[in-house]
Structures are given as C-alpha cells and as structure tokens.
C-alpha atoms as one frame of an Amber mdcrd trajectory, in Angstrom:
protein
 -10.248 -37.652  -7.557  -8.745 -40.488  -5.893 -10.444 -39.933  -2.343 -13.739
 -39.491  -4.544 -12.995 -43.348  -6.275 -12.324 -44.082  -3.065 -15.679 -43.014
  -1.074 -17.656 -44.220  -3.461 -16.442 -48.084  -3.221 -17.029 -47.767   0.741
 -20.361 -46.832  -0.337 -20.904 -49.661  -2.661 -19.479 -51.926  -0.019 -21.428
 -50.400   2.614 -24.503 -51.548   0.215 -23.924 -54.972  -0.077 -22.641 -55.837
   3.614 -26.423 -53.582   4.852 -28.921 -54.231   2.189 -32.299 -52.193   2.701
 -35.352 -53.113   1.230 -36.729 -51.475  -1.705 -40.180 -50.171  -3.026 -40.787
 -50.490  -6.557 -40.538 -47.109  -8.586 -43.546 -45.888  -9.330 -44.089 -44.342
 -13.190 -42.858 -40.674 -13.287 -46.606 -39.164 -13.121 -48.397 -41.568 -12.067
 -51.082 -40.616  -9.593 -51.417 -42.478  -6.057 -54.533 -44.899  -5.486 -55.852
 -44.118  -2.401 -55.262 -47.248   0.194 -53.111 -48.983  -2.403 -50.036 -50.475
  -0.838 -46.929 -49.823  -2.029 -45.082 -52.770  -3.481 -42.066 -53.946  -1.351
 -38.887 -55.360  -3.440 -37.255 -58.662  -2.160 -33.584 -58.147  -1.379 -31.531
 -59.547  -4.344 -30.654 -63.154  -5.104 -27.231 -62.310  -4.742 -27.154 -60.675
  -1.248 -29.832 -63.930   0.443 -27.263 -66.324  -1.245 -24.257 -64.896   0.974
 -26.692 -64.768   4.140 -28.496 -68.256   3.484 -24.866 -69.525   3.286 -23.856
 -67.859   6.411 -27.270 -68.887   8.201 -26.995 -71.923   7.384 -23.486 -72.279
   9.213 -24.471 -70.981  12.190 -27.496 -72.571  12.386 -25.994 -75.947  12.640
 -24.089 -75.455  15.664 -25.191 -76.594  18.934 -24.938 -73.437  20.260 -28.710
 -71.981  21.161 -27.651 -68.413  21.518 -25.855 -68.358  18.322 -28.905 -70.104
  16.652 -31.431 -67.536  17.784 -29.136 -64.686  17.436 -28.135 -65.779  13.327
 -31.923 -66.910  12.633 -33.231 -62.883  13.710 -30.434 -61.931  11.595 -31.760
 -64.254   8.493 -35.224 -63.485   8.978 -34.717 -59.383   8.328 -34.142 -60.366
   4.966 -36.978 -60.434   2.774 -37.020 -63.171  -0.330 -38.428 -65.939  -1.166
 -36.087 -68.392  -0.199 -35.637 -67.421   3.425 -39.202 -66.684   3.680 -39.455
 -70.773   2.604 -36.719 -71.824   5.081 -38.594 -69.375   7.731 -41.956 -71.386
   7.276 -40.060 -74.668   7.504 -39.094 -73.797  11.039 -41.854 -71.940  12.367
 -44.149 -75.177  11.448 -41.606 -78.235  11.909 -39.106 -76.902  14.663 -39.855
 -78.205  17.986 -38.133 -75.724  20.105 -40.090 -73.378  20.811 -37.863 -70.243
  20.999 -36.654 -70.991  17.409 -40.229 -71.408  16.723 -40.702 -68.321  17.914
 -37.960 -66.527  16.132 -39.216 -67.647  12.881 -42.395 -66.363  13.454 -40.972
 -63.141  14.113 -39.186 -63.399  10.644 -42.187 -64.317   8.659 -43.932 -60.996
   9.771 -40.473 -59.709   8.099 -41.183 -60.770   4.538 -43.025 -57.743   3.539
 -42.594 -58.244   0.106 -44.679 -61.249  -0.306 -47.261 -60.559   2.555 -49.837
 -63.054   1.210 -48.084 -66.338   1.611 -46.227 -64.942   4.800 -49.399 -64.332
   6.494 -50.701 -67.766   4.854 -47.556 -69.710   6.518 -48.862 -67.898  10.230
 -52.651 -68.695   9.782 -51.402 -72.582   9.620 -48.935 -72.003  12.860 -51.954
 -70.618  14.844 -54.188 -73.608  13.659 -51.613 -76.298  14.355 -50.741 -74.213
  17.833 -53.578 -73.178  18.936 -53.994 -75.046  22.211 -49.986 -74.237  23.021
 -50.571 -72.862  27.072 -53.414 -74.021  26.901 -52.781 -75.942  30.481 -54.544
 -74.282  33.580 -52.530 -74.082  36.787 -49.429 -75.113  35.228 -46.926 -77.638
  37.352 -43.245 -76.002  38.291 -41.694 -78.320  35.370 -44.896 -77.060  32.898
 -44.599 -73.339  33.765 -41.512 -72.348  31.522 -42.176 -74.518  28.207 -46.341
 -72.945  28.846 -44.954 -69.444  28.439 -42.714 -70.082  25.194 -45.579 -71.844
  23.555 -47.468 -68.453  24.441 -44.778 -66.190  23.048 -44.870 -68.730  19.773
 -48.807 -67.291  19.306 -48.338 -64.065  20.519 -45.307 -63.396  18.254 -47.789
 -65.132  15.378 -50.206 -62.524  15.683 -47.490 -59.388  16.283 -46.229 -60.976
  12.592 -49.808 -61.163  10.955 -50.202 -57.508  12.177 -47.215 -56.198  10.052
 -48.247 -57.777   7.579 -51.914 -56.753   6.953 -53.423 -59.444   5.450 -57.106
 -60.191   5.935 -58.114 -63.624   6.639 -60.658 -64.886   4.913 -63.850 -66.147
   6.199 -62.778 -69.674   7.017 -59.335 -68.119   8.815 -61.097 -65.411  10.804
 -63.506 -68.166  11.940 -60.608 -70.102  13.232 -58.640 -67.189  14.554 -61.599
 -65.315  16.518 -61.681 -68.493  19.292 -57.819 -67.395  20.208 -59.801 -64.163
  22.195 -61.058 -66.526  24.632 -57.855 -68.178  25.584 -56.978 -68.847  29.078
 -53.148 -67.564  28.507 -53.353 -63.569  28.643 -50.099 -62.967  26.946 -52.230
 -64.850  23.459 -55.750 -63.191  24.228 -53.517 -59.701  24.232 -52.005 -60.692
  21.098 -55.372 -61.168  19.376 -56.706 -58.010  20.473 -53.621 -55.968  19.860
 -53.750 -57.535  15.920 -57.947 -56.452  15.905 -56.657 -53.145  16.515 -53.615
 -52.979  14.444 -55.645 -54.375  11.381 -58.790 -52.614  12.167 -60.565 -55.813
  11.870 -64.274 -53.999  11.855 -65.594 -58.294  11.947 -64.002 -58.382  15.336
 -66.537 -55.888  17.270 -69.527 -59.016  18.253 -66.651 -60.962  19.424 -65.005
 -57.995  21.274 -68.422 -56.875  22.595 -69.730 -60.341  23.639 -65.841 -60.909
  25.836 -66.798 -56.835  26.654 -69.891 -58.736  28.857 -68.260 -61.325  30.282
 -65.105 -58.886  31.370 -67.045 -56.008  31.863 -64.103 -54.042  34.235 -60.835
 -56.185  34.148 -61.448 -57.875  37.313 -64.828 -59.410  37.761 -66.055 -62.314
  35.470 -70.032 -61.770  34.845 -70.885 -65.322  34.072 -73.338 -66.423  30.949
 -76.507 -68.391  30.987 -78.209 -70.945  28.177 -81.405 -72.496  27.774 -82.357
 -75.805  26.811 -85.745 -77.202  26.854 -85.203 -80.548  25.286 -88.685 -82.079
  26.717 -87.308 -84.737  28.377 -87.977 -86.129  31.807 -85.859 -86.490  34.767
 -82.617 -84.147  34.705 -81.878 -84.262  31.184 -82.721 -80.785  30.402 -79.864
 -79.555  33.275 -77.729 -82.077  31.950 -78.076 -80.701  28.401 -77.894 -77.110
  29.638 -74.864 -77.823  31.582 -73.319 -79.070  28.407 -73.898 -76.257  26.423
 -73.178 -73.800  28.390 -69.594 -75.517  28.871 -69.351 -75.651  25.060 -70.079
 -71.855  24.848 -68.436 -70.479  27.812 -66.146 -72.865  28.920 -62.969 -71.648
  27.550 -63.301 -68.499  29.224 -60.636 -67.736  32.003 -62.759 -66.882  35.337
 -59.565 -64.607  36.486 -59.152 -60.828  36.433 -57.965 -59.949  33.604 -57.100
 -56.027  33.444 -54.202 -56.090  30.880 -56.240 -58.585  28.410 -59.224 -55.434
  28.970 -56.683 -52.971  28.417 -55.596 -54.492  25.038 -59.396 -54.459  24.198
 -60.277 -50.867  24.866 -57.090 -49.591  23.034 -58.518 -52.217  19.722 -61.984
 -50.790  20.042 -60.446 -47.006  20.045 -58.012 -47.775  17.232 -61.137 -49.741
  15.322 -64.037 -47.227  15.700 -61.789 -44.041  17.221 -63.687 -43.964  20.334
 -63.906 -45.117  23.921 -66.538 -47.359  25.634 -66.292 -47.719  29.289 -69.155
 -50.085  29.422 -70.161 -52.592  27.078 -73.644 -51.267  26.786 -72.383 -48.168
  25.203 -70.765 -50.440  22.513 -73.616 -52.270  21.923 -75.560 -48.800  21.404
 -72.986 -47.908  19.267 -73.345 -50.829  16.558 -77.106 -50.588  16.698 -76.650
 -46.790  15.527 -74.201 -47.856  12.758 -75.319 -51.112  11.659 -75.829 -49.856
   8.654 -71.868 -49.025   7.915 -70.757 -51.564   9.812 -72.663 -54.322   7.159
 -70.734 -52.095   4.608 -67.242 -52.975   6.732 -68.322 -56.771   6.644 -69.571
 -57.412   9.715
C-alpha cells in the first residue's frame, strides 16, 4: 500500500514538473463535426507562473545561449501570458535570433491560434524587407541570414497554426513569394502547401512562368502606349515592368521550385511539370476553384 502512495505522488510530481497540453472533453455522445478543430487547453495558471518566474531569471542574464535555450523552453508552453510576453519579443527584440525564437514559440500557442497567428501577420509586415539586400558585403552576410530565418520561422509558425488570413493579410503576405532570399520564398511556399491555401495557385502559377525549371529565369514583358512623343512610352514601360517584375531574383532557383511543386501536389494532389499543364488545370476547374475562393 505504501509503494502504491508512493508511485502515485511520483506521478503527480512527474505532472507538474512535464505539463502536456490538453484538449477539451468532448460531451459523452456527442458526434464529431467534420473539419471542426479540436479545442486545445492552455496549460494552467499555476504551472506558467513557476515557468514565467523561471524565464524570466534566465532571461536576464547576459548569457545568449542561456537566453535562447530558456526562451524555447518558455515558448512550449501554451497560455496567454507567455503567448503576450512571446509577441513582445518577436515584435520589439532587436536580436534577431531571440526574434527568431519567439517566433518559433508563437506557432506554439495552439490554444489560442487566432491572436498567435495575428501577432505573426504583424512580424511579416514590419519584417518584410529583412534580407532583402542583394549581394550582401562579408560584414552584411551573417545578420542577412538571421533576418531570413526570423521570416522563415514566421511562416513555419503560421503553418501550425492554421489560420487563414484574411483578404487584406493574404494580399500582404502573397509579395513574400517573390523575395530575393530563397530560404523566405521556401517558407512561403512550404506554408501554401501546409495550409492548402487554394488563393495561392495564380500567384504560384504566374512565379511557375517566370521559373519554369529551377534554373532558367524566362523574363516578362508590359505594354504601355501612353501617346506621348519622344521616349516616354519606353520610359513608362521600363517603369512598369520594374514595378511588376522587379523583385524577382534572376538566379536559379531549384530548391525555391522544389518547395513549389511539393505546395501544388499537397494543394491540388497532383504534379505539373510545366506550368502550362497548371494553367490547363485551373481552366478545367474554375468552377471549384471560385468555390475554394480563388
């Protein structure tokens, strides 16, 4: 009887040192909604207050490794609070591996997906021309690929999460497919895929024609017929086309067309080896894919 006593504090202990996030209990009969989410429980006030107290301990050293390492450890738990103190950092924080860390974190915070996701959409706004600089210098070369990891790790968050953007987000997050920096155009296609985000396929198809194997860049072309005399018109057209094409990388690009074959077979479940074929494709289902939102 005793060794039973025993056991079963270890357990209890063994509770409060490892708490796991819970799912809310659903009614004994209740019937499952198709595509409803289950509800994820926030870890209890109790357990955050021990690990806000021990965050915020470590945190304050001056220490880096012992920073990142306790600020992973904070973000696994899921509550308000630390999703608050997560979002402080990810947005105010201007180093850019704890930047990065809390972005990681807020893709954590399953139980309030909504404002997590909210707290991300306003990182990749405020971020979004981090490694942005072509042909970096030696001294700009390291700080360019944390500022990428900051986006990249934005998107891997808004993945887990699965929250839909709304019109106004998506038309601020769509540009981030044309970035220069392959790690964030990877990102963005890897989250298309992950959320089967059907309004990504005119975007996907359109960078589909300008990357149409990996390696080559196929070029665009505008017109512009503005009447004028002289060389305005090529002066206009040169204009516009740098205002529609401009941000494209001319590079090879074979992991970044990688990323966006594996979206467009985890979006529509098949394969397109040319971007004709997806264009044939969404003529033949326009009809579903106005149902989708597109």
């Amino acid at each position: 009887m005793r060794t039973t006593l025993a056991l079963l504090a270890l357990l209890g202990l063994a509770v409060l040192v490892l708490p796991l996030p819970a799912v809310a209990e659903e009614k004994a009969g209740a019937k499952d909604k198709p595509g409803k989410k289950e509800k994820v429980l926030p870890h209890a006030d109790d357990v955050v207050d021990t690990a806000t107290e021990r965050f915020e301990k470590d945190y304050a050293l001056d220490d880096m490794d012992k920073r990142l390492h306790i600020l992973k450890w904070y973000g696994m738990h899921m509550h308000n609070d630390v999703l608050k103190k997560l979002s402080k950092i990810y947005l105010k924080e201007k180093n850019l591996e704890l930047q990065a860390r809390a972005a990681e974190g807020l893709g954590n915070q399953l139980h309030n997906p909504k404002k997590a996701s909210g707290y991300l959409m306003q990182g990749l706004e405020k971020f979004k021309k981090y490694a942005s600089r072509e042909d970096p210098t030696e001294e700009e070369e390291t700080p360019q690929e944390l500022e990428a990891t900051v986006l990249a790790t934005s998107f891997v968050s808004l993945a887990k999460l699965d929250v839909k953007p709304d019109k106004k987000g998506w038309k601020m997050i769509k540009k981030l497919i044309d970035h220069n920096h392959d790690e964030i155009a990877i990102a963005m296609l890897n989250w298309c895929g992950a959320t089967k985000e059907w309004r990504s396929l005119p975007m996907i198809l359109e960078w589909f024609n300008f990357y149409p194997d990996g390696y080559s860049w196929s070029g665009g072309s505008v017109k512009v017929d503005t009447g004028a005399a002289g060389n305005k018109d090529a002066k206009a057209a040169k204009a516009k086309f740098n205002a529609k094409y401009g941000g494209r990388a001319k590079k090879a690009r074979p992991k970044a067309h990688a990323a966006m074959r594996k979206a467009l077979k985890s979006i529509t479940g098949l394969e397109f080896e040319k971007p004709e074929e997806l264009k044939k494709w969404m003529k033949d289902n326009k009809v579903m894919l106005k149902r989708k939102g597109m």
